[in-house]
N, C-alpha and C positions, 0 to 999 in steps of 0.2 A: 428450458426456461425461455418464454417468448419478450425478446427485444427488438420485435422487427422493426417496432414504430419509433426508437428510443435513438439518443445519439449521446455515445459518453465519449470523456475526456479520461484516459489513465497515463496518470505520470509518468516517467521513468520506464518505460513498459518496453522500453526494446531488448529486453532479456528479461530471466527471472520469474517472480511472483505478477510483476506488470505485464509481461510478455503473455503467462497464461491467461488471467485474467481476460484479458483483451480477446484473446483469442474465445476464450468463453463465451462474451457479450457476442461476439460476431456465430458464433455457433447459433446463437440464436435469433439472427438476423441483422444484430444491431450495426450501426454504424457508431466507429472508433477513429477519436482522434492517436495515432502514435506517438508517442512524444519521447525524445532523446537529448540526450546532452550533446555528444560526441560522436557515437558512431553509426552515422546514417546506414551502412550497409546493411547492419543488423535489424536496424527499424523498417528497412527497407523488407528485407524477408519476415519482418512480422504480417508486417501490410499484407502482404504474397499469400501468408497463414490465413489470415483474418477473412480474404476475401475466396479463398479456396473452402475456408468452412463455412462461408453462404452470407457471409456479411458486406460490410463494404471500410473501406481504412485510409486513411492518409496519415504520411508520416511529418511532424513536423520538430525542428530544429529547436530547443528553450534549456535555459537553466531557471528553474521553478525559483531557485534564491532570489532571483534578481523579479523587481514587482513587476518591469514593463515588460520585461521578457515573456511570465509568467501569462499575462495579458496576450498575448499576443496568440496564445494557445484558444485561449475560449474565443476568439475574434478567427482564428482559422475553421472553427467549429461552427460559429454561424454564418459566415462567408460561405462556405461548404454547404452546411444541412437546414442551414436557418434557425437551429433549434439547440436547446441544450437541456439534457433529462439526466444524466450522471456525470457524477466526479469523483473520480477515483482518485487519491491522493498516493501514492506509493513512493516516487520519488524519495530518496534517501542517502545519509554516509554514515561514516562513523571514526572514529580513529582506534584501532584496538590498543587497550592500555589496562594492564593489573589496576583494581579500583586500589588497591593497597600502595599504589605509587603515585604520592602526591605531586611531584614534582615532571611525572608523565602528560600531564595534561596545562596547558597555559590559557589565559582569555580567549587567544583568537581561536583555540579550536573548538572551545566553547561554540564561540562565535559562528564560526564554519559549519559546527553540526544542528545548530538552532539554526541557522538562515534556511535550510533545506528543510530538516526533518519538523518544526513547528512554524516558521515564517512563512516558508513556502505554502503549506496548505492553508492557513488563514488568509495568505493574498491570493491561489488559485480561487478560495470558495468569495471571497470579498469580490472580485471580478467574476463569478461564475451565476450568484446568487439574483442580482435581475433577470435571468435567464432561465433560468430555474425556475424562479416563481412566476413563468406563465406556464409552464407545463404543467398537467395532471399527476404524473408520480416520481416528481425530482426526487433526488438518493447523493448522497456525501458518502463516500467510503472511503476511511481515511486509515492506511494500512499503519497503525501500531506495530505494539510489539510486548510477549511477556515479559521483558526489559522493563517497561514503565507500572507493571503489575506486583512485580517480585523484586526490583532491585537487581537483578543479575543483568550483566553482559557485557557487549566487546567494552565497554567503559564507561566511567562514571558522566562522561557528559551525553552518551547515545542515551542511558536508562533516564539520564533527567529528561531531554527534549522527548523521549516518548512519553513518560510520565505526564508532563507537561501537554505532549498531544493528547492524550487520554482524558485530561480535564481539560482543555478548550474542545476536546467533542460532546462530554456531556453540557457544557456550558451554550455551546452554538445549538445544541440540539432544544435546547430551552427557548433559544432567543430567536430561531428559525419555524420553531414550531408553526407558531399562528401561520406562517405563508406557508406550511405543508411542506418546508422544506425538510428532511429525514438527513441526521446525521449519525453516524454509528463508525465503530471502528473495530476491525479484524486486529488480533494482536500472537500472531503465529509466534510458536517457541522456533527453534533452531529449524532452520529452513538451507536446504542441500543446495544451495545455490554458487553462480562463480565470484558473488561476491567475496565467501570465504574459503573458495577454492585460491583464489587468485593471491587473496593477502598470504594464506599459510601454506600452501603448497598442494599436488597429490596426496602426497602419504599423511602430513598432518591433518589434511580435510579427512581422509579416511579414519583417524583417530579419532577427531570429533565425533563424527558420524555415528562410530561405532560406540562412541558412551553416551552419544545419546539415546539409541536403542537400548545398552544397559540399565540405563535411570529413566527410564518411561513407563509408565505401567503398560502398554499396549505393547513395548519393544519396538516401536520403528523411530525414525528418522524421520524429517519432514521434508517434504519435494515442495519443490512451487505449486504444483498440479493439487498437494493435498489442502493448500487454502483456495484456489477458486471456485470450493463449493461456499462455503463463507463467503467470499465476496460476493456474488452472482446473488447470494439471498438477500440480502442489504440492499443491491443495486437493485432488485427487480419489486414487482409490482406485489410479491408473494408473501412481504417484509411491509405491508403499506400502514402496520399499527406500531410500528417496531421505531421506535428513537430513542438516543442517547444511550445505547449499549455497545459495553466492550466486552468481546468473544474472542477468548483464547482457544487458541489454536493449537493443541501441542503436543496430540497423543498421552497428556494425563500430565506431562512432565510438574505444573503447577501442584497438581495433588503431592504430590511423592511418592515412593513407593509401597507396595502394599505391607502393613504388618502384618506380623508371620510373628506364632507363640508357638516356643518348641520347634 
């Protein structure tokens, strides 16, 4: 997919779904802002990736919660390339917590996981969107989750804020239309990443892993590597009729499994 001409912004991307991703865009020429919370060195060998597979990258420093911070991303973007053509939303947390334990979850975590997972992209695309709309084929890509489709996940307040991002995409993608801005959002089932390495362990992640191969009708597990052909389509010029759609991502897992008589 050709990005030569194009300059995106993807959140959270110094590991992970964001990490590939990026690296995708720059596969195809593009120029990628990197953006981290925390650990520059990581973002630092994405850059190294990005521009090894024929792109070009810089890594910059933000917590997408915070609005000026957030700002501060698209304003390195055009100081840089002059120009801004995507935005990738990926940026994320969550707290894991049984939905069945009401007393697991309080306001502020509420709070904590909406300021990222739905504040954060309404202020990147709110500062991103003048910029946007002078280009020929701006693109919002705003990484969901089937959390916000199905009701399931690490807990009851990640599956609201992604619910929640799912309707402010089709709603932005309404109201962006007339300037040609395109929003859509990827919503990957269980993704093999170290976000849920790190909370549960080796062998618990292994566990996971392996029931989700059991309950998928295709049998696998999800890598990062297997949504950035979803994203790449959204972000690119190939998606240019394409708004206000959410695409799950999840080897079938949504469907359930196949029935069998006898």
């Amino acid at each position: 997919m050709n990005f030569s001409d194009q300059v995106a912004i993807v959140t959270g991307s110094s590991a992970g779904i964001g990490q590939s991703a990026a690296i995708g865009i720059a596969e195809g020429g593009g120029k990628v802002v990197i953006n981290y919370s925390k650990n520059a060195d990581a973002a630092e060998k994405v850059v190294a990736a990005c521009e090894a597979a024929g792109g070009e990258a810089i890594a910059v420093q933000a917590d997408v919660s915070d609005d000026a911070s957030g700002k501060t991303l698209v304003e390195a973007a055009m100081d840089k390339w002059g120009r801004l053509d995507i935005l990738v939303n990926n940026a994320g947390t969550t707290k894991f917590m049984n939905h069945d334990d009401l007393e697991g979850l309080d306001a502020a975590d509420f709070e904590q996981i909406y300021a990222l997972n739905l504040i954060g992209p309404y202020q990147m695309i709110k500062h991103a969107r003048p910029h946007l709309a002078k280009t020929d084929a701006p693109s919002i890509v705003n990484i969901s989750s089937i959390a916000g489709v199905r009701g399931i996940g690490s807990s009851l307040a990640y599956v609201a804020s992604k619910g929640a991002l799912n309707s402010m995409t089709m709603a932005l993608a309404r109201s962006l239309g007339p300037e040609n801005i395109r929003v859509n959002a990827v919503c990957p089932g269980f993704v093999g990443t170290d976000w849920f390495r790190n909370a549960f362990g080796d062998e618990v992640f292994d566990q996971i892993a392996e029931g989700q191969r059991q309950s998928t009708p295709m049998g696998r597990a999800g890598s990062p590597q297997d949504t950035t052909g979803p994203i790449l389509f959204f972000a690119g010029r190939s998606s240019a009729h394409v708004t206000g759609q959410l695409l799950v991502v999840d080897a079938g897992m949504l469907l359930g499994m196949p029935f069998k008589i006898g």
